[in-house]
C-alpha positions in Angstrom: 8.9 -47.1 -13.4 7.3 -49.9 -14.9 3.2 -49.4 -15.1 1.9 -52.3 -12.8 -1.3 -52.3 -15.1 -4.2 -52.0 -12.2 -7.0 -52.4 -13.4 -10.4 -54.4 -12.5 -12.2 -55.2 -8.7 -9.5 -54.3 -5.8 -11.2 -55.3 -2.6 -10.0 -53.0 0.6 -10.6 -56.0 2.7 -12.1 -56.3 5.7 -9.7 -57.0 9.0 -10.4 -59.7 11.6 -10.1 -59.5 15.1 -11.1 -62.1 18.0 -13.0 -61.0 20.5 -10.2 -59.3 22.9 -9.6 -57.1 19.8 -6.6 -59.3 19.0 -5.7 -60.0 15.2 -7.2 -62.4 13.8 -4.5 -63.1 11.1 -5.4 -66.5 10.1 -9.6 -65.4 9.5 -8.3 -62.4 7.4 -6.2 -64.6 5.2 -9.0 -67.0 4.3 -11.4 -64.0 3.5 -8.7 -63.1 1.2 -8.8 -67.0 -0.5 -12.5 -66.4 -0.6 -12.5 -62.9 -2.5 -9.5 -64.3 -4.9 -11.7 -67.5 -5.7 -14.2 -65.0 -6.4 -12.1 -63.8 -9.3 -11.1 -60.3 -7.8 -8.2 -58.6 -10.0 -6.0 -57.2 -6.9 -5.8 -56.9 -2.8 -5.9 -53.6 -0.6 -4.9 -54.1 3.1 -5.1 -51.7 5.4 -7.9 -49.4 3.6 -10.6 -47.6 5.7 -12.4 -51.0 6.2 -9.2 -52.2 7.1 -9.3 -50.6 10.5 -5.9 -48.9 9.1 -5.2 -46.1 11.7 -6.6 -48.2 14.4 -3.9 -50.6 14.3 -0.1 -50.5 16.2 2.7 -50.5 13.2 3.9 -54.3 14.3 0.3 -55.3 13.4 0.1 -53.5 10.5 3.1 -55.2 9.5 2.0 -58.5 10.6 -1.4 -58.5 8.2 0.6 -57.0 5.0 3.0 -59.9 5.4 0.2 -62.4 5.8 -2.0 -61.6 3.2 1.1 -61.1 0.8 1.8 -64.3 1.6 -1.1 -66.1 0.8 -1.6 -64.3 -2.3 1.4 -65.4 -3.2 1.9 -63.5 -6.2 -1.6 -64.2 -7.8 -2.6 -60.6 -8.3 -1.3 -57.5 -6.7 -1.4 -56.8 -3.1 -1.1 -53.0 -2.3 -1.0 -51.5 1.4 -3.1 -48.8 2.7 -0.7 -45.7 3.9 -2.9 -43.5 6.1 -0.1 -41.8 8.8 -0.7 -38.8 10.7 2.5 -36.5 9.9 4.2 -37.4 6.5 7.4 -38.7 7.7 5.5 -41.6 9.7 3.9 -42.1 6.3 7.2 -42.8 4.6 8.3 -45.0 7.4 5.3 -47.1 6.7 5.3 -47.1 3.3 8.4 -48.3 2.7 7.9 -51.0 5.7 5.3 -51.8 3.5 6.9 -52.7 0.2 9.8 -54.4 2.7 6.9 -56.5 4.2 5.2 -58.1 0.5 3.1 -55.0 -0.9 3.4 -54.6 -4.2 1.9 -51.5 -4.7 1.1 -48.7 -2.0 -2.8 -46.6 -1.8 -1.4 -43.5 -0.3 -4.0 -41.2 1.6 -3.0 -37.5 2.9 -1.4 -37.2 6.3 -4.6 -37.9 8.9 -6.3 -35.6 11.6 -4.8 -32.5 10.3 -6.7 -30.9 7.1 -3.4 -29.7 4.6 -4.3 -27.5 1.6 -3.1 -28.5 -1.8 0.1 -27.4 -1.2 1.0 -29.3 1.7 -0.8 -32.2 -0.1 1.5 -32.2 -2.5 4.2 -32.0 -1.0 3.2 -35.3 1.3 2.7 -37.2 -1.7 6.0 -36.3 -3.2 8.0 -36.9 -0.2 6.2 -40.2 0.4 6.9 -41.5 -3.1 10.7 -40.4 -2.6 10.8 -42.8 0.0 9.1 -45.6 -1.1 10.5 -46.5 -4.2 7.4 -48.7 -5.5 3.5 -48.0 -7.7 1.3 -45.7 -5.8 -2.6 -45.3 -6.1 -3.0 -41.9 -4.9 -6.2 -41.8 -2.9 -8.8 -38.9 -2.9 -11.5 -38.9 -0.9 -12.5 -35.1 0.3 -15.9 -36.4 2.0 -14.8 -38.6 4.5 -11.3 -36.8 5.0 -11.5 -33.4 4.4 -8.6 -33.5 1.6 -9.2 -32.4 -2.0 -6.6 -33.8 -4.8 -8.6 -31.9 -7.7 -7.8 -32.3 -11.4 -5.4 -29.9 -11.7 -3.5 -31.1 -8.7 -3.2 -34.5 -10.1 -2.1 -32.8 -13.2 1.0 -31.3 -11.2 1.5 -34.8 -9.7 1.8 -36.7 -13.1 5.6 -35.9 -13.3 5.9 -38.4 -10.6 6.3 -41.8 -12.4 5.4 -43.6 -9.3 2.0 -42.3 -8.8 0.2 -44.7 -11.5 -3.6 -44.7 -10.4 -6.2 -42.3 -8.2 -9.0 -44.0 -6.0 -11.6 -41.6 -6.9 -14.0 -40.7 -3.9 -14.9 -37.7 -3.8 -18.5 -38.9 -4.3 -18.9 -37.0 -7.7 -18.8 -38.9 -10.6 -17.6 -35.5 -13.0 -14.7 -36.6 -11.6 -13.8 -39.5 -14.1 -14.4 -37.1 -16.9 -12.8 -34.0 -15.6 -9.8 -36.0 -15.0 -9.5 -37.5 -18.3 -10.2 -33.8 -19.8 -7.0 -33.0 -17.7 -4.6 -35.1 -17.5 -6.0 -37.8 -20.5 -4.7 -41.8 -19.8 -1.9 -40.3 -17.6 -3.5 -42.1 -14.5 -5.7 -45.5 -14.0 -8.7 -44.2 -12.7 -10.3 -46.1 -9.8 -14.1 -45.8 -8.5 -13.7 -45.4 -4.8 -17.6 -45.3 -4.4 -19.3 -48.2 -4.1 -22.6 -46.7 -5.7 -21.1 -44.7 -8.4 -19.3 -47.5 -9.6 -21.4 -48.5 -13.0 -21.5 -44.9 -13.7 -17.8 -44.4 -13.1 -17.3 -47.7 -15.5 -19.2 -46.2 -18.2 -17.3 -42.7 -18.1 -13.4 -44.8 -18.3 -12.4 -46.0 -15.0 -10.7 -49.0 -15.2 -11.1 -50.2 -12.1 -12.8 -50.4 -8.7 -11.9 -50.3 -5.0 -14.9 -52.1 -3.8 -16.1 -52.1 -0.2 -19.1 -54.5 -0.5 -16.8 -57.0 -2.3 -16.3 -58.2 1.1 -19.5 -59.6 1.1 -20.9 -60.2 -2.1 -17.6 -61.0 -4.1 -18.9 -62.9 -6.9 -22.0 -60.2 -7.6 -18.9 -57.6 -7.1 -16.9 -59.1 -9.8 -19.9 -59.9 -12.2 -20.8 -56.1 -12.6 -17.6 -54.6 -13.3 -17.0 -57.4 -15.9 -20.5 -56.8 -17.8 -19.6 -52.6 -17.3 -16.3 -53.4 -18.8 -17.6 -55.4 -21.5 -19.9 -52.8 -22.4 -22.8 -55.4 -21.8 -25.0 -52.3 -20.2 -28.8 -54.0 -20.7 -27.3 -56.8 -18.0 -25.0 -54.9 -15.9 -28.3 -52.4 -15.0 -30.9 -55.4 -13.4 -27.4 -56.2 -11.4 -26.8 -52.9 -10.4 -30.0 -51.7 -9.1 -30.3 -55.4 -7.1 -26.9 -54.1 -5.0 -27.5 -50.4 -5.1 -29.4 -50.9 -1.7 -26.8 -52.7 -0.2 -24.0 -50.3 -1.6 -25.4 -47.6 -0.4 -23.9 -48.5 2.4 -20.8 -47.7 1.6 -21.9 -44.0 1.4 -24.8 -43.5 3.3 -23.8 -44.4 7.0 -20.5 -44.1 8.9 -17.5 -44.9 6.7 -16.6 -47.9 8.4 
């Protein structure tokens, strides 16, 4: 497979509804306008803030076509897959694709806790049916699932799985995974307030929640981290670090 070449600011954007809980399609396509005016690098629907595993599978359907089609090919637009039994995750994912993603963030199978293992083998199967980039998504705090280094390490024979979201809200992370498995994946901060830090240890990108709100500020960081341009990246930094705590220090959504 081709490497897509992810990198920078990937917003997991923010869903609208109306106030019958209702999609509201149209609002969540001119958020995504706003963010890519903004200068973000890349789209994630259907992330946690995306109200993912809230949502029927026609409406998921309905929003990845939508916001791939007002992107419209202006920087990648990759689906949240986040399924409670494996084969509804390979249903979706390749829905997905079928629908306008052109990438997939792949989470373990929900509600039930699988060991490494069973995680594993989910991520396998998934990327057997959905024949398209995959950003393999860790996040052990919020759901109880642990990919570890040398998990990741067994998964790199997998050609499909080209990037890890990393959130397990230790920062190590970046650098073990680099000790383990070297340039093998794109590393991704998953953690709003680790993201400097992860910057300045090799990730080359970041799944931003505040983005939503502060897109510009958003993109302005990583791009000083990125540039190395540390003594202006910090005053930026600890200006948002209230208001990414957020992101970490109450409920996830």
């Amino acid at each position: 497979m081709t490497d897509p070449r992810w990198t920078g600011v990937y917003p997991a954007i923010t869903t609208q509804f109306r106030a019958d809980e209702s999609l509201d399609v149209a609002a969540t396509c001119r958020h995504v306008e706003h963010l890519l005016a903004a200068g973000v690098h890349g789209v994630i629907a259907l992330g946690s803030l995306g109200e993912n595993v809230t949502l029927e599978p026609e409406e998921k359907l309905e929003l990845v076509r939508a916001v791939a089609g007002t992107v419209a090919g202006r920087v990648p637009v990759l689906a949240g897959v986040a399924e409670t039994s494996t084969r509804r995750a390979c249903q979706f994912a390749e829905s997905a694709l079928a629908a306008g993603a052109t990438g997939l963030m792949v989470l373990p199978a929900m509600v039930y806790k699988s060991d490494p293992r069973e995680t594993m083998h989910h991520f396998r199967t998934v990327a057997k049916a959905a024949p398209g980039p995959i950003m393999i998504y860790n996040n052990p705090v919020s759901y109880g699932v642990d990919l570890r280094p040398e998990h990741l390490a067994e998964l790199a024979d997998v050609p499909q799985f080209v990037a890890v979201k990393e959130s397990s809200d230790n920062v190590r992370r970046v650098t073990d995974l680099r000790l383990s498995v070297g340039e093998r994946y794109r590393i991704f901060c998953g953690v709003d307030d680790l993201a400097l830090e992860s910057a300045m240890l090799g990730a080359v990108g970041w799944v931003a929640g505040l983005v939503n709100a502060f897109p510009r500020e958003t993109v302005r960081l990583w791009e000083l981290a990125q540039a190395g341009r540390f003594a202006e990246a910090v005053p930026l930094y600890r200006w948002f670090t209230p208001l990414l705590h957020l992101d970490t220090e109450v409920k996830l959504v």
